[in-house]
C-alpha positions, 0 to 999 in steps of 0.5 A: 148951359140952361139956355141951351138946346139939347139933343141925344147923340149916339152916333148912329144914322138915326140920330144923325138927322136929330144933331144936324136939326137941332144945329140949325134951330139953335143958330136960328135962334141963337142958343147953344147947343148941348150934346148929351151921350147917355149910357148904363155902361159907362156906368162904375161897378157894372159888369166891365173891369176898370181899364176897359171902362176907362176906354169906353168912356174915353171912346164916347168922349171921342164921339161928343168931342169929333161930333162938335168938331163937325158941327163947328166946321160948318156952323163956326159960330156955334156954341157946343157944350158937351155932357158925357153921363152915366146913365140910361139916356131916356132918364138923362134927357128927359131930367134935362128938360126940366130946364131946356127949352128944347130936347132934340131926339132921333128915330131908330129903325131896321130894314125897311121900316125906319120910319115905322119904328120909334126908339124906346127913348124918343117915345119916353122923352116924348112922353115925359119931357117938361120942354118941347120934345122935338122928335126928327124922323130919320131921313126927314131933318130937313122937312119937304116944305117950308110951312109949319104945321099945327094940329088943332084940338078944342080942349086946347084953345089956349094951348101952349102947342098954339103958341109955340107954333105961331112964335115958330112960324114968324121965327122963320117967317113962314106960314102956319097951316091949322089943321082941325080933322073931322070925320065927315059933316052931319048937318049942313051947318057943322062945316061953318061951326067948325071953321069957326071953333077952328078960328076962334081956337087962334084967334088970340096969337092970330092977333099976337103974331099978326105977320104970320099967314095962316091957313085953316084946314078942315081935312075929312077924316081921321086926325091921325091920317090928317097930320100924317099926311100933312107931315109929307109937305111940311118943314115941322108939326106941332102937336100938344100933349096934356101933362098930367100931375105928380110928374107921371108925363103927358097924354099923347094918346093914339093920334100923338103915337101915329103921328111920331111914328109914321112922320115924314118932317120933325114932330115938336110935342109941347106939354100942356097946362097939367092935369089930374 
């Protein structure tokens, strides 16, 4: 199921937002989806004896096998494969992505600092992934908007994170806010020279995508509380992060760690073009 939409189960409510979103997106855009369970222990010859191995196995199989059946009673339509692995999950998921074209992840958390929390492996396939990582907060599956939000560098004026955006927005037919941060305004004339670097950034999938609405925001401040704040009205933010070469994953940087830990709606990261 090369085609297929991926994303991590575990049973846990953490994880519970990041199935019932990637369900919805693979019956928007009519993919399968494949549930992944990924665990060291059920691994042979680790420390439990044969037949208790047999039973955590048949235990985690149980867990894909009614967690189809849950989706499938609301989404009968729906493809579900299933793939049980004996392995760490961070490593599963992300070799996964090599040929996805979307790996679906959950937050983890305790006590009240849910969303201040990003499991370990979230954060690695966020990293590493070789497809869009999208990285649903708990409690903020659904988004408290409807519009798409995009975080605009200038190093990525052809990004792919651009594209994926706007190929988004029309999929939902929605509008697609591009979000530029500056930290205040020197000359009276940098205001003008960056809307116009901020439009000149889209202005080829401004013309590929010519149904989109777009809206341009220039917020003054940090990019990292831009986007965070952004995230409280928004159905999904879309981020790019470089990929560096020989496969040590992407830069995601200070404002990419902000923003997945402290979302209120699902973050798509999107590797860019590679890079030394």
């Amino acid at each position: 199921m090369n085609e297929a939409i991926v994303v991590g189960v575990d049973g846990s409510s953490g994880a519970a937002g990041a199935l019932d979103w990637a369900a919805d997106e693979a019956v928007r855009r009519g993919a399968p989806l494949l549930l992944v369970h990924a665990s060291k222990l059920l691994e042979p010859g680790n420390m439990l004896k044969e037949d208790a191995l047999e039973r955590l196995r048949e235990e985690r199989r149980h867990l894909l096998e009614s967690t189809r059946e849950g989706l499938l009673g609301e989404r009968p339509d729906l493809r579900v494969g299933l793939e049980l692995a004996d392995d760490d999950p961070a490593r599963v998921l992300t070799e996964l992505s090599r040929t996805a074209p979307m790996v679906v992840v959950g937050t983890r958390g305790a006590g009240g600092f849910e969303r201040l929390l990003l499991g370990s492996v979230g954060l690695h396939v966020a990293a590493h992934g070789y497809c869009p990582v999208v990285v649903v907060p708990r409690g903020g599956e659904r988004g408290r908007g409807e519009h798409v939000v995009l975080g605009v560098d200038e190093r990525h004026r052809q990004s792919a994170a651009i594209g994926w955006a706007f190929a988004e927005a029309e999929l939902r037919g929605v509008r697609l806010a591009a979000l530029r941060a500056v930290n205040g305004y020197g000359a009276p004339g940098q205001r003008i020279g960056e809307e116009m670097m901020l439009s000149e950034a889209l202005a080829g999938q401004v013309s590929d995508h010519p149904d989109v609405v777009v809206e341009y925001r220039l917020p003054e401040t940090s990019a990292a509380r831009a986007l965070v704040e952004a995230s409280e009205d928004a159905a999904l933010l879309v981020l790019g992060a470089r990929k560096r070469r020989l496969g040590f994953g992407t830069v995601l940087g200070r404002v990419g760690h902000a923003v997945l830990r402290h979302s209120a709606c699902p973050v798509v990261v999107v590797a860019e073009p590679e890079e030394d």
